[in-house]
N, C-alpha and C positions, 0 to 999 in steps of 0.2 A: 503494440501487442506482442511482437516478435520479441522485443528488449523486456518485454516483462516476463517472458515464458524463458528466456534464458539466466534472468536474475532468478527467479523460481529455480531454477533448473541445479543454479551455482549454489545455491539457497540452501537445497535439498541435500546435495552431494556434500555439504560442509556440514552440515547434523549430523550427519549418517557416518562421515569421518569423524567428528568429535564422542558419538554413542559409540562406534568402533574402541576410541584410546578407551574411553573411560569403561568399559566393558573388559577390554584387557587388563587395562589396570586391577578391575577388580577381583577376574581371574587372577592372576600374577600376586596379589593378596590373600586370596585362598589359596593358592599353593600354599606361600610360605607358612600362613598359617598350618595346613594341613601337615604341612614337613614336620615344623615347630613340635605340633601336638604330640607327630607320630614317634619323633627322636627327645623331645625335648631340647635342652641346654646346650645337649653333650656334642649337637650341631655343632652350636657357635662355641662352645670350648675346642671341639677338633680342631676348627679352622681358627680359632685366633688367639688362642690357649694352649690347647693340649700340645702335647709334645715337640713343642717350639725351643725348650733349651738343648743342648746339646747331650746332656745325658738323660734325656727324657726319649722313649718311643714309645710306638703303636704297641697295646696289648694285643699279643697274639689269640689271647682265647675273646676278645672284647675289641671287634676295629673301632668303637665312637668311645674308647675308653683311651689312656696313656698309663702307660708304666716307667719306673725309673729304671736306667740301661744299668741290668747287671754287670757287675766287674768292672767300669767305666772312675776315673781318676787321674786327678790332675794337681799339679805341684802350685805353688804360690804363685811363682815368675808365669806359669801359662793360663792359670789362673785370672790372672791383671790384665795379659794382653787381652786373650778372650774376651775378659768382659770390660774391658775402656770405656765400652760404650755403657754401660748400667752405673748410672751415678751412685745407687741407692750400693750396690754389692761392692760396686771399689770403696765406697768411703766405711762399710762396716770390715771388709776386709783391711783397710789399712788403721782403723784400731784396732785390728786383731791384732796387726803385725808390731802395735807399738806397745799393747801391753803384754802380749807376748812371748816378742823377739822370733818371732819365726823366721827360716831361711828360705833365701828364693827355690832351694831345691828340695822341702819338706812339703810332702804330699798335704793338702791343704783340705781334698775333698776327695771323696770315696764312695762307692758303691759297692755292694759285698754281691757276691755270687749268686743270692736270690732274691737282686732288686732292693736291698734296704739302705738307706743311707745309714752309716756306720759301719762298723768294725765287722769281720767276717767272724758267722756265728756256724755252730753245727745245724743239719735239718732236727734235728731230735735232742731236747735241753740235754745236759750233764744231769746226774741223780742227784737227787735231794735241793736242786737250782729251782727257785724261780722265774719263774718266765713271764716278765712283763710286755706287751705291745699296748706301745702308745700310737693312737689310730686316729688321724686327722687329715688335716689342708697346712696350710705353708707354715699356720702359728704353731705346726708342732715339726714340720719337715726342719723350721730352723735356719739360720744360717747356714750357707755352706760352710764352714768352719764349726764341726759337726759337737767338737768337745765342746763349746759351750750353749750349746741344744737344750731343751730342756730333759731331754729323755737321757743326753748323756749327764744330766746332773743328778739326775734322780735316781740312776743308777751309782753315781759314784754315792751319793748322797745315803741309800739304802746302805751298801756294801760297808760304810765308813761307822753304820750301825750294828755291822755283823753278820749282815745276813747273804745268805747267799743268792745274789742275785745277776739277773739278766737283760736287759731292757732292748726292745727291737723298737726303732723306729720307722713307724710303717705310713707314715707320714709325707703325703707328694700334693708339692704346689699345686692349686689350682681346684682340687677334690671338693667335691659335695656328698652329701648321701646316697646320690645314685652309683655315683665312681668307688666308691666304701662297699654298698651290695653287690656290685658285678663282681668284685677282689675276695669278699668276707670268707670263702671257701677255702681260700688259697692262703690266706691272712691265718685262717684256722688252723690250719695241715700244720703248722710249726706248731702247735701242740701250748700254747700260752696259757698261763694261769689265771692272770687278769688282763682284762684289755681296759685303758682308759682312751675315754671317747670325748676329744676331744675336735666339736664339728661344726660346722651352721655357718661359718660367715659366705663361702659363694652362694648357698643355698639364698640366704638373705638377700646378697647384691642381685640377686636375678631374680627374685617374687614380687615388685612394684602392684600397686594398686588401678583397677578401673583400665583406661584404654591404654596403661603402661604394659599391660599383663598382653598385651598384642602381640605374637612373635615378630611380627613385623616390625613393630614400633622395637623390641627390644634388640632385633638384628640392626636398624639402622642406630640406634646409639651405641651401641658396645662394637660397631666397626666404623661410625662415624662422629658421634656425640663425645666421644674421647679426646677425639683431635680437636673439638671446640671447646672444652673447658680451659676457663683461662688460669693459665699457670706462670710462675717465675720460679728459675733454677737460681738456688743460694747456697754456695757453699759445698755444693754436690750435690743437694736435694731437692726437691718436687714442691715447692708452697704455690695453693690453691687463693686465687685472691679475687673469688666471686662464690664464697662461700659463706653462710649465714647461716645463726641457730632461732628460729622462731615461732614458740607455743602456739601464738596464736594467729596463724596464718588457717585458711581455707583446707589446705594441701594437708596440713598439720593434726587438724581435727578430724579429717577423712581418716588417719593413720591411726588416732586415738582411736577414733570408734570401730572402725572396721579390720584393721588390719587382724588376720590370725595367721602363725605361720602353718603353710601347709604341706610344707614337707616333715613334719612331724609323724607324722606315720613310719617314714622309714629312719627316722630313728629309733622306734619304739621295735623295728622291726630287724636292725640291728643288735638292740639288747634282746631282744629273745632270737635271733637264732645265735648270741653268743652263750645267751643261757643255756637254750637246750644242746647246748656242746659241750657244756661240762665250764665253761671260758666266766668269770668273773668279770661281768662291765662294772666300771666306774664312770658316771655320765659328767662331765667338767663344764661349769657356765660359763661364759664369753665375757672375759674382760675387755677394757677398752677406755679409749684415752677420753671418753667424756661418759657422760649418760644424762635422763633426764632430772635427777637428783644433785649432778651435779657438772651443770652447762658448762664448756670449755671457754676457755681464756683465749685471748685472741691470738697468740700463739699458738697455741693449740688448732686453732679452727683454720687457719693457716695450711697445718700439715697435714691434714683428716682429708684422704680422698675416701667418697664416697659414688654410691651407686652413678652412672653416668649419668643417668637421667635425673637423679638426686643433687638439690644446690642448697635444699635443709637441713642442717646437719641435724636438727630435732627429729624427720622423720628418722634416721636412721637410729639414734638414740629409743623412741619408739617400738621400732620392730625388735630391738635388741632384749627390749626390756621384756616383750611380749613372750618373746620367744625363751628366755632364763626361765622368765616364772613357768612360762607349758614343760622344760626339762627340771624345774623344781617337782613338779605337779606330780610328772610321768616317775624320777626316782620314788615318790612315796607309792602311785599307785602299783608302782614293778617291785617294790620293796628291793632296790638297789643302791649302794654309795653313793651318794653324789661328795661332788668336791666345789665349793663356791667360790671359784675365782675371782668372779665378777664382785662380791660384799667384799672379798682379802683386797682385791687391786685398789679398791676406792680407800683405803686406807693406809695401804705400805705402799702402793706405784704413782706417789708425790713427788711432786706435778708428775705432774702427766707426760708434759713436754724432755723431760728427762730419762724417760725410761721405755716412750713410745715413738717410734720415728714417722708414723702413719695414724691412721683413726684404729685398727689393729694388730700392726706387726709392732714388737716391742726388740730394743738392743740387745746385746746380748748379755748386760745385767738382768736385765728384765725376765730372758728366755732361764737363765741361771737362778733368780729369787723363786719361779716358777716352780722350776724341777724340786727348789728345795723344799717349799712349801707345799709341794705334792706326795713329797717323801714322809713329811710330817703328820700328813692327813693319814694317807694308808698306813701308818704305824697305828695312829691313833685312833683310827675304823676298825683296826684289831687283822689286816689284810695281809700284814709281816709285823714282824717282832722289833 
């Protein structure tokens, strides 16, 4: 009787310990959650994104934001050492340096006096200049080897037509929609003509469907789920080789039917407070090294990193697509420019594998046909001469 009242006893004490963890647990879930909700993204960009390069810091008017360090600049040779470790940046900087001959002591990258990558500009345009900002994430911030940018092509590209033109690149790794309206004030004060809006891929990598949309679940893969995707370094770069494109998977058909992007409000809310500033949006759709029209080749799928919790590359083809057509939608219903990158790329950015080094980030031919064929568009929208 004694030995049954102390196994009861041990019995009790081990429930009440295990209701204990799993009680915390689910506390320590609702935090995160609760965090999640209250900060969003801009959490897990602070800590494992934002302002982690070396000329990137804290905005001062925005601490869960980043800015790029004014006045900050670096030659070729410091350049290389700095980044030894980034496979992706030494190997596009070392075609810069072969087809361009650069010297190890030519300033290679730069930051101007109010945060922008490129050349230092006045706070207030010259008379009779246009003033272009191109406003985006990394596919417009560009290579660090800034001239062949898209925004520096697009400016040479205008100018080489006559026109008197300006271009600021207001473009920083890593940006979504939220990190564009905390800035849009400040973006404004330089007084720009038009602004082209080019935006949406982190917004994308972080909107997952169903129990992905968990903050919990999205913190432990975007700090954990990275270092388990299986990867091989070739040649200095990143190929994924547990990656597959499949229509007709479970996952796949959730995305067809359901997926809507939802951060579309604040782009819509971008182009009107650039409207009622006087500011011309141009909205630009998301090119990209595959789509569902036309499936990547397996070289391609190779080099296509996608969302961490993502090993389909169809879903992401999916959201891409969803998301063009809602900024097709939004320029008719705002009566503004759009620019279709995404119908141009699927016919001039052949293969894919040549002109894009990632499922988004494209060479610096790529970033250069860009500019040009953006230059083309705004002549022919009647936006310059």
């Amino acid at each position: 009787m004694k030995r049954r009242k102390v196994f009861r006893s041990r019995f009790i004490s081990v429930c009440i310990s295990i209701l204990l963890v799993l009680a915390s647990l689910v506390v320590g879930l609702l935090v995160v959650e609760g965090i999640g909700n209250a900060y969003g993204w801009a959490l897990v960009n602070r800590t494992g994104r934002g302002h982690s390069a070396p000329y990137e810091m804290l905005d001062p008017q925005d601490i869960n934001n980043w800015i790029l360090r004014p006045g900050y600049q670096i030659t070729l040779s410091e350049f290389m050492e700095v980044w030894k470790q980034n496979m992706v940046a030494v190997a596009i900087a070392t075609k810069v340096v072969q087809k361009y001959g650069s010297s190890p002591d030519d300033v290679f990258f730069q930051i101007n006096e109010f945060g922008f990558k490129g050349p230092d500009i006045g706070k207030t345009k010259e008379p009779d200049t246009i003033r272009i900002m191109t406003i985006g994430d990394s596919c417009t911030f560009g290579h660090h080897y800034d001239w062949s940018s898209y925004s520096r092509t697009l400016e040479r590209y205008l100018q080489n037509q006559g026109n008197q033109v300006e271009v600021i690149n207001a473009g920083v790794e890593g940006y979504a929609t939220w990190n564009v309206l905390s800035r849009l004030d400040y973006f404004m004060s330089f007084q720009p003509d038009i602004a082209i809006i080019y935006l949406g891929w982190n917004d994308l990598y972080t909107e997952p469907l169903g129990v992905k949309r968990l903050w919990s679940y999205r913190a432990f893969n975007y700090f954990i789920g990275r270092s388990l995707q299986a990867t091989v370094v070739r040649e200095g770069m990143v190929y994924y080789t547990d990656h597959y494109y499949d229509s007709s998977t479970r996952e796949a058909h959730r995305y067809d039917s359901n997926y809507q992007p939802t951060f579309l409000p604040q782009v819509r809310q971008i182009v009107s407070q650039l409207s009622e500033n006087g500011v011309k949006p141009v909205v630009v759709t998301l090119p990209m090294a595959f789509s569902i029209d036309n499936p990547p080749s397996e070289e391609t799928l190779k080099m296509c990193h996608l969302p961490v919790d993502v090993k389909n590359a169809y879903v992401l083809a999916v959201m891409v697509d969803k998301y063009n057509n809602a900024l097709r939608l939004l320029a008719s219903e705002e009566n503004i420019p759009l620019i279709d990158l995404e119908e141009w790329a699927e016919t001039e950015l052949v293969p894919p594998e040549s002109w894009f080094f990632d499922s988004v980030h494209l060479w610096s031919e790529g970033q250069m046909a860009i500019g040009d064929h953006i230059g083309e568009r705004l002549i022919s929208l009647g936006l310059v001469k």
